[in-house]
N, C-alpha and C positions, 0 to 999 in steps of 0.2 A: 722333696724334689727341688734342686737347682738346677738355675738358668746361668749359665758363663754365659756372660755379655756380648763379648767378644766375636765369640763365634756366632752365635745369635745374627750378629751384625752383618759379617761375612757373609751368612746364609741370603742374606736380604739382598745384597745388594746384587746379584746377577738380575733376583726378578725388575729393579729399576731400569736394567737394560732395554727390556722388552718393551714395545710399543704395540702391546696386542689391543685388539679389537674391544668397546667401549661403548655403555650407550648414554651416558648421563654427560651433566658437565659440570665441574668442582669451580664455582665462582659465585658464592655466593657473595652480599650486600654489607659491609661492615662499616661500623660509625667511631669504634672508639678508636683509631689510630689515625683517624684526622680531626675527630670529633664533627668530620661531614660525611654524608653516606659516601661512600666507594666501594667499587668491586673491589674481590681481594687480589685480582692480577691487577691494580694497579696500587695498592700498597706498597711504599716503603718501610716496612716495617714486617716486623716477626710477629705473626697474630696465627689464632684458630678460632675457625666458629662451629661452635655445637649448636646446632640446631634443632628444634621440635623435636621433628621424628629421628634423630639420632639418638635425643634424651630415650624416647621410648624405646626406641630399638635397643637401646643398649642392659633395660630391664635392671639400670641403678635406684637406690631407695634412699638415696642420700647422695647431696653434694659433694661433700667429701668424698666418696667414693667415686663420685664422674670425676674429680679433677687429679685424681690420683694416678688417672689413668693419659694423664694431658701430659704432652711434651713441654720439659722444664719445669717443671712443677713436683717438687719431692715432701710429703707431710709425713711430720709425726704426730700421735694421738695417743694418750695418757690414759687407753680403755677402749670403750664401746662408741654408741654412737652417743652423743649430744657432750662429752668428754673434750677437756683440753685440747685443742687441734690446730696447730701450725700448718700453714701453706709459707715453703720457701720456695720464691722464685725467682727461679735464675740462680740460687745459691742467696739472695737476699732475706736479711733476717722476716718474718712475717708481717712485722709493723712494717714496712720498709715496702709493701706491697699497696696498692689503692685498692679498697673495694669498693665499687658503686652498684645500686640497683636503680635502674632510672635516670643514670645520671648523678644520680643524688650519691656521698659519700656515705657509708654507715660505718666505718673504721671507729673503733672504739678503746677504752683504755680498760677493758677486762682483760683481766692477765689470762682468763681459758681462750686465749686467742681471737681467731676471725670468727665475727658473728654466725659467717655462713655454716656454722655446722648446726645450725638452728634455725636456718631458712628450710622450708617444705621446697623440695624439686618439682612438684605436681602442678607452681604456678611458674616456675617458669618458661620463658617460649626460646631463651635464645640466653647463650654465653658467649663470650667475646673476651678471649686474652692476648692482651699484648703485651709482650715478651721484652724487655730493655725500659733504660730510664722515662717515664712522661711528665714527671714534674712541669714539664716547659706547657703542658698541657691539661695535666691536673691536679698541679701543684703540687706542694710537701705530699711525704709519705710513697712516693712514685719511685722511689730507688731502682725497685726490681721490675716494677709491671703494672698491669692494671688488670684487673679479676671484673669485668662486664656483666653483671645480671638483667637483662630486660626480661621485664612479666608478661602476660598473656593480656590483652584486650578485645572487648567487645568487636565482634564485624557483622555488617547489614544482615539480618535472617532470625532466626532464633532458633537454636540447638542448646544439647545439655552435654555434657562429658563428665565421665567418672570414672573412677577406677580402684578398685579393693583387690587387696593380696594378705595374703600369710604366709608365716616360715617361720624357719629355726628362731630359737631363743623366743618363742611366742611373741614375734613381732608381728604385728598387725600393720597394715597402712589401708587408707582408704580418702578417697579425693570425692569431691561432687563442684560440678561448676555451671552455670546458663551465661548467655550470652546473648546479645543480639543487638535491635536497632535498623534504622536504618539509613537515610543520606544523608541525616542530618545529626540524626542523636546514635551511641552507642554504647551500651553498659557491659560490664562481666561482673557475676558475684560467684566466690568461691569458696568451700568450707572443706579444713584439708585435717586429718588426723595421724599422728604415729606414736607408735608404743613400742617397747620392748623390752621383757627382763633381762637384756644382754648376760654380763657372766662377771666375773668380778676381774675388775681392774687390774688388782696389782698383783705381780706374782709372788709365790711363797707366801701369800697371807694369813693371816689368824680369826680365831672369831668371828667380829662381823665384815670387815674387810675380806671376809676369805665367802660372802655373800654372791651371791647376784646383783648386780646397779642398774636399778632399773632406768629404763628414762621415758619421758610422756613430753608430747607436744601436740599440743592444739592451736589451730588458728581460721583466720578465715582475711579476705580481700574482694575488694569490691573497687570499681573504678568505673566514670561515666564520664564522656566526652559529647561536646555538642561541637557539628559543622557550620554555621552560618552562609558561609558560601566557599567558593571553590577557592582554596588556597590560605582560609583561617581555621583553626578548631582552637575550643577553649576545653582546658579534661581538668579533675580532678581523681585521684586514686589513694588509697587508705589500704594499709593491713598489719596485722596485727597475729603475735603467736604468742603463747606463754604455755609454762609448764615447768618439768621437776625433774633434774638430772643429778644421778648418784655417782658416786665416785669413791676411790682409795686415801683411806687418810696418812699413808706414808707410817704403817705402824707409827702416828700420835694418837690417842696413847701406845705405850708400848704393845699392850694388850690386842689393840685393835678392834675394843667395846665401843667407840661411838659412830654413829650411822653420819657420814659427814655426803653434805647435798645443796644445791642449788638452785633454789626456783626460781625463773627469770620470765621475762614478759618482754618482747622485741614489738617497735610500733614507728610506724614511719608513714606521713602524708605529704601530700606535694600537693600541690596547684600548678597548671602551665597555659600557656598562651601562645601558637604558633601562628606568623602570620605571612604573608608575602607582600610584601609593602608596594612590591616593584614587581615587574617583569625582572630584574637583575639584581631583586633585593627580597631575604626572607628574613625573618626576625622570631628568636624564640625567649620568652620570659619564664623561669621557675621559680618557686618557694617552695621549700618543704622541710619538716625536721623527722629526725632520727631519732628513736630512744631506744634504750639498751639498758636495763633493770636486774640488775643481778641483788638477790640476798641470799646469801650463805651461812650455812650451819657448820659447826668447826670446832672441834678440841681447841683452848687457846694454854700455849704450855709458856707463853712471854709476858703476857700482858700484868700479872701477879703473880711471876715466880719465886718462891717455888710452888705456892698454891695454882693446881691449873682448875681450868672450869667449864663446862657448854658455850661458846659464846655462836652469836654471829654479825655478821656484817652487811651493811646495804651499801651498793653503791650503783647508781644511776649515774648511765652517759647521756647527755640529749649535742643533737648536732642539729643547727639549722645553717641551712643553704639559700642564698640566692644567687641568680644567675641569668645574665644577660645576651646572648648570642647573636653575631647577626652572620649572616653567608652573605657575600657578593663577588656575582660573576663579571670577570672582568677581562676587557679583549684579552688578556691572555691569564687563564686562571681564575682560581677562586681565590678571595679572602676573604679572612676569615676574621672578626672582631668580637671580642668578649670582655667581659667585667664580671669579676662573683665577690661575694661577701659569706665569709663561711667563720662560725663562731659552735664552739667547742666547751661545754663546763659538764662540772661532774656533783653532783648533790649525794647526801649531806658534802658538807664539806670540813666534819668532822675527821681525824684522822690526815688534815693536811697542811700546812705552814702558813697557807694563803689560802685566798679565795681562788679556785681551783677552775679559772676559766681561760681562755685564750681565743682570739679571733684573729682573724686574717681578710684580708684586702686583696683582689689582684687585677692587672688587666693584660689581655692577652692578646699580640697579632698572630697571624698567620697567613704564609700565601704557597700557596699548593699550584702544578702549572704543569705542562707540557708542552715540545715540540717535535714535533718528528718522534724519535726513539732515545728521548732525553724530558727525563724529566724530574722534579724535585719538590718538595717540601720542606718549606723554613718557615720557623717558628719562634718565637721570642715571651718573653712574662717577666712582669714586675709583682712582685708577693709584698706586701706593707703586715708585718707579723708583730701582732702586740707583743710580743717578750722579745722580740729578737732584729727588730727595725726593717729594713729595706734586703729581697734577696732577690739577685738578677742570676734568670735561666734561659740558656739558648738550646736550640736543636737542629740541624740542616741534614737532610738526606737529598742522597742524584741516586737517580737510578738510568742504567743504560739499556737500550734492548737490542742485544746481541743478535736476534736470528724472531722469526714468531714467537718459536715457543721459547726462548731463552733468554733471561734477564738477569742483569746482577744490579747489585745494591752496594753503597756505602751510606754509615751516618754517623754522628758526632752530636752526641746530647750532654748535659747538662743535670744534675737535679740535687735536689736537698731532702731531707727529715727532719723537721723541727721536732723536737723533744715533747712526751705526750705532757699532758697536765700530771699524771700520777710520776714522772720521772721528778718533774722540777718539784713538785711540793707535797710529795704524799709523805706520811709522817706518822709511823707505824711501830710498832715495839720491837721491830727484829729489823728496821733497817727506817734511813730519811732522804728527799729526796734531795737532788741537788739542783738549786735555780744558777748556778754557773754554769750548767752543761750548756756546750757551743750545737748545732746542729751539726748534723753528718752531711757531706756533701760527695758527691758522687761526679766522673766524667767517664762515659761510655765511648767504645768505637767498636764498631761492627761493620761487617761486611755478610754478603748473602747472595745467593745464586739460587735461581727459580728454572723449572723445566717443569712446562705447564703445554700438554698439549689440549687444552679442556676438556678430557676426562682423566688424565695420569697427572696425578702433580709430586714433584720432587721437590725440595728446598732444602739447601746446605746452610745454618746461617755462622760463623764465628764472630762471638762477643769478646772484650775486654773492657770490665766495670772497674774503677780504682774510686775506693771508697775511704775518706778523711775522716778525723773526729767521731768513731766508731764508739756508739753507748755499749756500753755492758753493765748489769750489775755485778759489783766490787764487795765482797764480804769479808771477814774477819773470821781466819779457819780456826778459830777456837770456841767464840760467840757466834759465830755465822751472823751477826750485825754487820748491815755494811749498806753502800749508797749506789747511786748510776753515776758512774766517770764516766768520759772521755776516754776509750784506751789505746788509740791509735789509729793504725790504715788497716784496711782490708783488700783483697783482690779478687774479684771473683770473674773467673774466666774460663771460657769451655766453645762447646760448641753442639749443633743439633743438626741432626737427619730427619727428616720425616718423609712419607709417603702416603699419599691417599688415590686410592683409584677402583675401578672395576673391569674387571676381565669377564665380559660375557654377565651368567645369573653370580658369579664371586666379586666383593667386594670383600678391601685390601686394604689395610692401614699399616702400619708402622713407622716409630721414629727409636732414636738412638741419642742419648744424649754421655756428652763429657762433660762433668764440672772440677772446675779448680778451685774453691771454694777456700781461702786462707786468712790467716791476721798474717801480715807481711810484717808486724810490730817482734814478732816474736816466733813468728815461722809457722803456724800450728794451724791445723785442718779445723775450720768451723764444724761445730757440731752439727747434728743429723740433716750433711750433707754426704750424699755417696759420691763417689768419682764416677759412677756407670748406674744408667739407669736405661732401658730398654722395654718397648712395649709392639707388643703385635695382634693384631685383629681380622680376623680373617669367616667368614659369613657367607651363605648362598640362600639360597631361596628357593624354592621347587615347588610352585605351583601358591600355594595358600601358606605352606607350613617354610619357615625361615628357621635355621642354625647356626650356631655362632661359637668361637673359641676365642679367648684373648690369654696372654700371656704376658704377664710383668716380671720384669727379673730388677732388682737394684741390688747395689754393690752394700759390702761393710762400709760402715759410719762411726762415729762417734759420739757420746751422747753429753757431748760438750765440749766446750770451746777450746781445752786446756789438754785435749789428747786421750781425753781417760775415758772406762766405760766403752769398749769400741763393743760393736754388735754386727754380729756376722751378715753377711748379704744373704737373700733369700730370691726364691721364683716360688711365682702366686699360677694357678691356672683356672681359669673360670670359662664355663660352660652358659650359653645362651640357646632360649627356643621361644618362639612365635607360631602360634598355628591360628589363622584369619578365618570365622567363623563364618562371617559376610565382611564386606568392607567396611563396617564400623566396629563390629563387635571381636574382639582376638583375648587369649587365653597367651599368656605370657610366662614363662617360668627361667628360672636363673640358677646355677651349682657354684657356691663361690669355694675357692681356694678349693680345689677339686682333691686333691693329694695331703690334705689336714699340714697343710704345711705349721708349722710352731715356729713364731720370729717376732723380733723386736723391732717395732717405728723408735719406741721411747723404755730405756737403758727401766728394766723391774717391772715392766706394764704390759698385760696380756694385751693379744689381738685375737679375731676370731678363727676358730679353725674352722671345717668344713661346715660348711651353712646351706641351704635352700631355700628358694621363694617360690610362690606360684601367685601370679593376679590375674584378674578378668579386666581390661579394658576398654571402655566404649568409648569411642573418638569420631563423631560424624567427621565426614569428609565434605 
């Protein structure tokens, strides 16, 4: 079954007319697009928050799969779950996106993408995307957006939650967590499991590639905060997953005899210290690092050719972070003051030209304000980047308010990508890095229109990103040896609809997204970016038992940069049910891709067809 975009859209848009009857109100509390709490009617800026009970409402088993469903956000995936997995956003390559959990960056130099397809959803409490450049905010890597993970913590009481399910492809999941504390102290510890024989990766395979890939992840988290008195806390938090994910080895060997996998361990601690100095002064201190542990098993057909042999590889990312904040209210507004120290190496460092580390320096203002029905946010950062010296980033957004419920926006940001440590120096038998690569820099403009009457929210936003000094890897179409250039501009330009609200016991979502996605060097559509991407959600409730329908539709892509490879668009349709036993206890079930749809995220690589889940729930309230 397909979904034409198009008309999709059309359909939608009369129900935005309507200004029926509503009982909730859509304004929730968001941090990362000022990096200060604000409502989201008073954001300038393109964000979503998925919250708790959304995660669970929505009966997803995987990250990847809640953000597939997010406005501006298009991924491919090279298999199953724990498999190769890009998040482009906004049309921005994946590195070119920030991912934080806590604050804290985990972006890493493993070529299977964003770590988050290896994060457990079972701890987190809240997502947070903002949509356009933030470099001026959180520096390199903010091309496209920022991907917000905050985890779940302790609160005064003591409760337990958990939750187990099964489904297709014998995937199991299953969570357990306590909590509690109370004025003064606060802990959560949590133990989170997933399994699944998925199905095999690549299509038309042989032998063992033409297998099952299984994947396995186990982990646990724990976090404890103490109060001293009204207006400080000191918390530490720790967590940690490791496990085994199988994958297609690209017929190497030809045959398709060796079982090619990789076990990885993700581990990340922080320390923080929030204080209120002042009546008009709060102050917040962090540390923490990041690790990211991949070893890989792999046919090697270069390394002693033409002799090939089992090899593998290790490669460890560690990221530590500190970070200084301070908020002050001031007669008119807030600023905002910060300083961070963020340092980046990769072990062994076997395999790379140099010692494979790079750190960064930055300090940052900001002043956030209003009057009347005018208001703004401007921003500024200095970066001190060991390979790449001094980088200045600006940002200024006004926003106007038309009527109560109707607001529009402009802004004009700024941002940069410095080059990972594996671009400038990795040093490999089928390609080497280049330490002459320049960073990629980027200038946005956007504008946005909001109609919010707090329960129906509408928002139109159109972007224009013009992106400089664009890495690619560069190979040699006969050796396929080749390095990371420099290859030119890019433009990524488009625009987004969305909708969220509720009519009565139905709750209503949809957005609508164009992208322009090009190299302007040479005229040609970024790969697996669609021109249309469309998504609808639509859910009632009736007493104890909830139902739910969602509908994805995206356009034909291309499964790379150069035009070639195109793969047809497709419409996904998935089935949702809740039935609430008491109000802690609910039986949850999920129908994905309802109609066994057959398509491609990534040019030779299965995805799932019709699947099922069923879990038991228990969530004190």
């Amino acid at each position: 079954m397909q979904i034409r975009l198009k008309p999709v859209a059309a359909l939608l848009l009369p129900l935005f007319a309507h200004n029926l009857h509503a009982q909730t109100r859509l304004d929730p509390v968001v941090v990362t697009a000022t990096r200060q709490e604000t409502r989201v009617a008073e954001v300038l800026a393109d964000v979503t928050v998925i919250e708790r009970e959304e995660i669970e409402r929505s009966g997803q088993d995987t990250i990847t799969e809640l953000l597939t469903r997010q406005p501006g956000i298009q991924t491919a995936t090279n298999g199953g779950p724990g498999t190769v997995t890009s998040f482009y956003l906004r049309g921005a390559n994946s590195n070119q996106t920030k991912v934080l959990v806590d604050g804290m960056a985990i972006n890493s130099v493993d070529l299977s993408g964003s770590p988050l397809r290896l994060m457990p959803l079972g701890d987190v409490e809240r997502i947070e995307i903002l949509r356009g450049p933030a470099a001026t905010l959180y520096g390199a890597d903010a091309i496209g957006g920022v991907i917000h993970i905050i985890t779940r913590r302790g609160e005064p009481g003591l409760r337990g939650d958990g939750f187990v399910g099964y489904g297709s492809y014998n995937t199991s999941q299953a969570s357990a967590g306590i909590s509690g504390g109370n004025e003064q102290w606060r802990f959560r510890l949590e133990g989170n499991h997933y399994s699944s024989d998925g199905f095999p990766a690549q299509r038309n395979a042989t032998n063992h590639d033409a297998k099952d890939d299984p994947y396995r992840n186990n982990g646990a988290a724990a976090s404890l905060s103490f109060i001293p008195a009204q207006g400080h806390e000191i918390g530490v938090s720790y967590r940690r997953n490791e496990g085994l994910v199988h994958y297609g080895s690209g017929n190497v060997p030809a045959n398709g005899t060796y079982d090619y996998r990789t076990a990885f361990t993700t581990e990340q601690w922080q320390v923080f210290s929030r204080n209120r100095l002042a009546d008009f002064w709060n102050s917040s201190l962090q540390y923490g690092e990041f690790k990211d542990n991949q070893t890989s098993y792999y046919w090697d057909d270069y390394s002693n050719w033409p002799l090939a042999f089992a090899a593998k590889t290790v490669q460890n990312t560690r990221n530590r972070q500190l970070s200084w904040q301070n908020d002050v209210t001031l007669p008119l507004g807030k600023l905002l003051l910060a300083a961070e120290r963020q340092e980046q190496e990769v072990t062994p460092d076997t395999g790379y030209a140099r010692r494979p580390e790079i750190s960064n320096n930055s300090a940052l203002i900001g002043w956030t304000a209003a009057i009347g029905d005018h208001n703004w946010q401007i921003n500024g950062r200095r970066d001190e980047h060991s390979q790449f010296g001094g980088e200045n980033t600006w940002s200024a957004a006004y926003g106007y308010r038309l009527s109560r419920e109707l607001r529009a926006h402009l802004s004009y940001g700024t941002a940069f990508k410095a080059p990972s440590v594996y671009q400038l120096y990795m040093n490999a038998p089928y390609g080497v890095g280049n330490p002459n690569l320049n960073p990629e820099r980027s200038r946005n403009r956007e504008a946005g229109l909001t109609w919010d009457n707090g329960v129906h929210r509408i928002e139109a936003v159109y972007y224009h990103n013009r992106i400089k000094n664009l890495i690619d890897w560069v190979a040699d179409p006969i050796t396929w040896i080749g390095t990371y250039e420099n290859i030119g501009r890019a433009l990524l330009k488009g625009a987004t609809l969305t909708y969220a609200g509720r009519f009565g016991d139905w709750n209503l979502n949809a957005s609508y997204d164009y992208l322009d996605a090009r190299d302007t060097e040479n005229d040609l559509q970024l790969g697996h970016r669609a021109r249309n991407k469309a998504t609808l959600g639509v859910s009632r409730a009736w007493g104890a038992f909830t139902a739910g329908i969602e509908a994805l539709g995206v356009g034909k892509r291309y499964d790379s940069n150069n035009e070639t490879g195109q793969m047809g668009g497709y419409g996904l349709v998935n089935l949702t049910a809740r039935y609430a036993i008491n109000p802690e206890l609910a039986v949850e079930a999920r129908l994905n891709n309802l109609f066994n749809k057959n398509y491609e995220t990534v040019l030779g690589y299965n995805t799932s067809g019709f699947n099922a889940f069923v879990g038991l729930r228990y969530s004190p309230k």
